[in-house]
C-alpha positions in Angstrom: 5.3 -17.7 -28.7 8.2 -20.2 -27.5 8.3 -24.0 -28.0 6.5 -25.1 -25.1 5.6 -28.6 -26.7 6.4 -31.2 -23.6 6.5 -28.8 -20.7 3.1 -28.7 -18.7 2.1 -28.1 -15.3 2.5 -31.6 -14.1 5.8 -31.7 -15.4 6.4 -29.0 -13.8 5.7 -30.4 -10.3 7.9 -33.3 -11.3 10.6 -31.3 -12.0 10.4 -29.6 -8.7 9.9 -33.4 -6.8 13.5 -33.8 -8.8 15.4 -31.0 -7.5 14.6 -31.6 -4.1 15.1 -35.7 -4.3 18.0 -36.8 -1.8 19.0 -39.2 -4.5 20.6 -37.0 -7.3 18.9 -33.2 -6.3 20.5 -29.8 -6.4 22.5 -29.5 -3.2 20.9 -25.7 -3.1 17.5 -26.8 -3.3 17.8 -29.6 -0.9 19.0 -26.9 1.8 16.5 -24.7 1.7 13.1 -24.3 3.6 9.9 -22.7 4.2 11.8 -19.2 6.0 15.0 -19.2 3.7 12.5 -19.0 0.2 10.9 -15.9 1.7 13.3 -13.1 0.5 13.3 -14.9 -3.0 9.7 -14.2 -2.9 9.6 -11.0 -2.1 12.2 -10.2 -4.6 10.5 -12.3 -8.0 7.3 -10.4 -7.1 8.8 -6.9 -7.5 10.6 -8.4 -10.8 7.3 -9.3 -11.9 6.1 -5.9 -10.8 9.3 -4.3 -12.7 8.9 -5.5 -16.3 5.0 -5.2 -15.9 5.9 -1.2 -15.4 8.7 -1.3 -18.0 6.5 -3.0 -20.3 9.0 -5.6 -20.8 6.4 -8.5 -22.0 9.0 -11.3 -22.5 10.9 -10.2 -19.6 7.1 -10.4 -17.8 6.9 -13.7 -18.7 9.8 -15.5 -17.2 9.2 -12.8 -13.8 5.7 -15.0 -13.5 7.5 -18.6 -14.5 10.1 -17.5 -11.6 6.9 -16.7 -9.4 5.4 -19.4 -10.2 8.0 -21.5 -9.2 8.3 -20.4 -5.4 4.6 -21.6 -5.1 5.9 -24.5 -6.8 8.3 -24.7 -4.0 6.5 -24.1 -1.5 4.0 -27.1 -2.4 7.0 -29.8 -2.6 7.9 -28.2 1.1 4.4 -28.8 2.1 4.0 -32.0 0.6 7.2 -33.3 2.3 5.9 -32.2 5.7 2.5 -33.7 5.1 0.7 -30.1 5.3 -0.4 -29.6 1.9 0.4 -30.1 -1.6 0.1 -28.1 -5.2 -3.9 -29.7 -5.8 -4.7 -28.5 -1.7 -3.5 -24.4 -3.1 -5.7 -25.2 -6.1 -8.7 -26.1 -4.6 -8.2 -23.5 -1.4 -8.1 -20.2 -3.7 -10.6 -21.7 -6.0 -13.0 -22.4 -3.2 -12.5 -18.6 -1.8 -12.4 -17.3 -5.3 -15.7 -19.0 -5.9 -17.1 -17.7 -2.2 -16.1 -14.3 -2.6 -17.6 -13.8 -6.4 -21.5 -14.8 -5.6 -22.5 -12.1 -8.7 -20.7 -14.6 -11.1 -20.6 -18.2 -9.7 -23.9 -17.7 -7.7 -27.5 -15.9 -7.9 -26.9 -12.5 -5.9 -27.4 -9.3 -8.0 -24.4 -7.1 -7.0 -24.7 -3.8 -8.7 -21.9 -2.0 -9.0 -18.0 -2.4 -8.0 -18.8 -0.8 -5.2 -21.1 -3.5 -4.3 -18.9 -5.9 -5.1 -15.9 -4.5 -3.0 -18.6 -4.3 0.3 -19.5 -7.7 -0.4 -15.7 -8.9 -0.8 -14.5 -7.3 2.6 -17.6 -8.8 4.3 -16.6 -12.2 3.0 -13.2 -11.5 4.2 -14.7 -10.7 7.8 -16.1 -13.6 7.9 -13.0 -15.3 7.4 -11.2 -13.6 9.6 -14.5 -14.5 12.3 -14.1 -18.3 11.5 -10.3 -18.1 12.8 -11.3 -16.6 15.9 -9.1 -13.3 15.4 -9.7 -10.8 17.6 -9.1 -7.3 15.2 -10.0 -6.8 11.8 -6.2 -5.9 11.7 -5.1 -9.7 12.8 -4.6 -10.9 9.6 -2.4 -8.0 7.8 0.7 -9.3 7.3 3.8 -7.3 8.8 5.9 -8.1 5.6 4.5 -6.1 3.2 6.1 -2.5 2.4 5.1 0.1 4.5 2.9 2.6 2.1 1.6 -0.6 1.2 0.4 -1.9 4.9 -0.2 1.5 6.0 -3.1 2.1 3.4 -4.2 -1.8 3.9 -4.7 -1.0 7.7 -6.6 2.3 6.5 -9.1 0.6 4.7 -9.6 -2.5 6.9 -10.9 0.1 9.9 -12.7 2.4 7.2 -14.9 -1.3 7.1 -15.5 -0.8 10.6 -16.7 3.4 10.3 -13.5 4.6 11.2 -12.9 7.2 8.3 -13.7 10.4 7.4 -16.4 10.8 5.1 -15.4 14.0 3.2 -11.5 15.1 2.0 -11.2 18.5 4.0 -10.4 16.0 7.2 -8.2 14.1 5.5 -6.0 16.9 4.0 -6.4 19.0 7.3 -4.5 16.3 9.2 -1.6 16.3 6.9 -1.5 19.8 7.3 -1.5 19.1 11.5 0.9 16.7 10.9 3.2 19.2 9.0 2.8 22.0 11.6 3.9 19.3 14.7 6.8 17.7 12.7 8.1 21.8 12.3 7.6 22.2 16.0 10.0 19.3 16.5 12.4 20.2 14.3 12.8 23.6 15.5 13.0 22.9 19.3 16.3 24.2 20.4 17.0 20.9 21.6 16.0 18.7 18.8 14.6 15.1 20.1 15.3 13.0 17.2 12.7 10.2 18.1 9.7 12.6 18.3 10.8 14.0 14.5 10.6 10.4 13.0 8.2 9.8 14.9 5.8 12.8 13.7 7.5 12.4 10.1 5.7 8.7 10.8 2.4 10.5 11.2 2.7 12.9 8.4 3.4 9.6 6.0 0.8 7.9 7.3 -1.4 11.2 6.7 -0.4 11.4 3.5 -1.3 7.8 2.5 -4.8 8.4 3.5 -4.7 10.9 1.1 -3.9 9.0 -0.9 -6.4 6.2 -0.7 -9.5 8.6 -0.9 -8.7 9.6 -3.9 -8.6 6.2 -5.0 -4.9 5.5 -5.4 -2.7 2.9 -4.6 0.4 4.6 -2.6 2.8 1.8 -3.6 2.1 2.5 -7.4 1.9 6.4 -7.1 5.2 6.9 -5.2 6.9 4.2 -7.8 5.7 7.1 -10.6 7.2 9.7 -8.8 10.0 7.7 -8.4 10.3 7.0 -12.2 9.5 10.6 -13.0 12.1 12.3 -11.2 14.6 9.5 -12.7 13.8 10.4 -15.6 13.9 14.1 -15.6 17.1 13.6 -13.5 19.2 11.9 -16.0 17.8 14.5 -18.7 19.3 17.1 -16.3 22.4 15.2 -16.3 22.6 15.0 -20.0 21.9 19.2 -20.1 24.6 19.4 -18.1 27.2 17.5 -20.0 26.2 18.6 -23.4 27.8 22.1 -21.9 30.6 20.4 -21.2 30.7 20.5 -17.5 30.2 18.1 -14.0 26.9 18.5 -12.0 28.9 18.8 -8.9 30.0 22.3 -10.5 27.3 23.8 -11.0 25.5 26.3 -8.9 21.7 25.0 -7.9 20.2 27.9 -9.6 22.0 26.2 -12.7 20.7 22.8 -11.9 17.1 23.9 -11.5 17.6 25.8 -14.7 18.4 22.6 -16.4 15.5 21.1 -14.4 12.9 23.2 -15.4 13.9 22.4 -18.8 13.7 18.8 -18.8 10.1 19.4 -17.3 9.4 21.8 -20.3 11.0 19.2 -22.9 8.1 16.4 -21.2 5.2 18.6 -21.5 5.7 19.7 -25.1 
């Protein structure tokens, strides 16, 4: 563990009052606002995401210090515009926390995590009922990757009875979706709107795939992902152990090669 003697929470806040002071702050901090911190967001959270994947411990725990500070951020913004401060996020997620867990902070008997998943999304409609929204999609925000939204909007109208019940459904529609993205792309005058736009519905098949089974789309393609970097570099390595350029070689070779970095996983 580091030296952490001196640094706390508080001082953290203080150091964050600092950097944004008009009277001797970072120029950069000073400039920013509740829009430009966005993208830094975004990008610390997939950091966080990338060292928890690459099991880089250490390197997860400055990802959730550099997390950590864009709430901090966005606290001293708040707090300078009279909207809210760090104690007003405190006590707002550990009021809904507190709501949403009434098996551990309050008397109901909630079985299962089944039960406790129903019991979340009802608390969540409730929520959603208190600020008036009209769809039980209102609230999902358009930000967020695209597996990642398109599984969230899945689930939010599977709340509502709009879902299959069984798998054969599920997987006959990717099939559908398959057939009509073919008919597209072999029209002798190809409309390239209608094949992204039936590619659209085939992803979007897919991902409910996906979520019946239980998975989280995000996480499953970023193991794909990984896996086929992986056996790709072994490839490349095959290749230049030989001697020769993978731009070369015939694809009967490179599969070759690929088969083999498969075989060299699995044994």
């Amino acid at each position: 563990m580091s030296n952490t003697q001196g640094y706390d929470l508080p001082r953290l806040l203080e150091i964050m009052a600092q950097l944004r002071s008009p009277q001797g702050g970072c120029p950069w901090d000073l400039k920013q606002s509740f829009q430009t911190i966005v993208p830094h967001t975004l990008e610390e959270a997939y950091e966080v995401a990338d060292a928890i994947e690459t099991q880089d411990w250490e390197g997860v725990k400055g990802e959730l210090g550099d997390l950590l500070f864009q709430v901090v951020f966005y606290a001293q913004l708040g707090k300078e515009q009279g909207l809210f401060d760090f104690a007003d996020i405190v006590a707002t997620v550990s009021e809904k926390l507190i709501r949403r867990h009434p098996h551990v902070f309050a008397n109901a008997e909630l079985s299962d995590e089944q039960a406790v998943k129903v019991n979340w999304e009802a608390e969540k409609a409730k929520e959603r009922a208190a600020l008036d929204k009209e769809s039980v999609l209102d609230d999902i925000p358009l930000a967020l990757p695209a597996l990642t939204r398109a599984a969230k909007i899945q689930k939010r109208c599977a709340t509502v009875g709009f879902d299959w019940k069984t798998l054969g459904p599920v997987v006959d529609k990717i099939h559908e979706e398959i057939d009509e993205v073919m008919e597209e792309v072999l029209m002798a005058d190809v409309d390239e709107d209608r094949v992204s736009d039936e590619l659209g519905d085939l992803l979007f098949a897919t991902v409910n795939l996906v979520r019946h089974l239980g998975k989280d789309p995000e996480q499953v393609l970023r193991g794909a992902n990984a896996k086929f970097e992986r056996r790709f570099r072994q490839v490349e390595h095959f290749i230049a152990a030989e001697g020769l350029k993978m731009t070369d070689c015939s694809l009967e070779k490179l599969d070759a090669a690929w088969d083999r970095a498969k075989q060299t996983e699995q044994s």
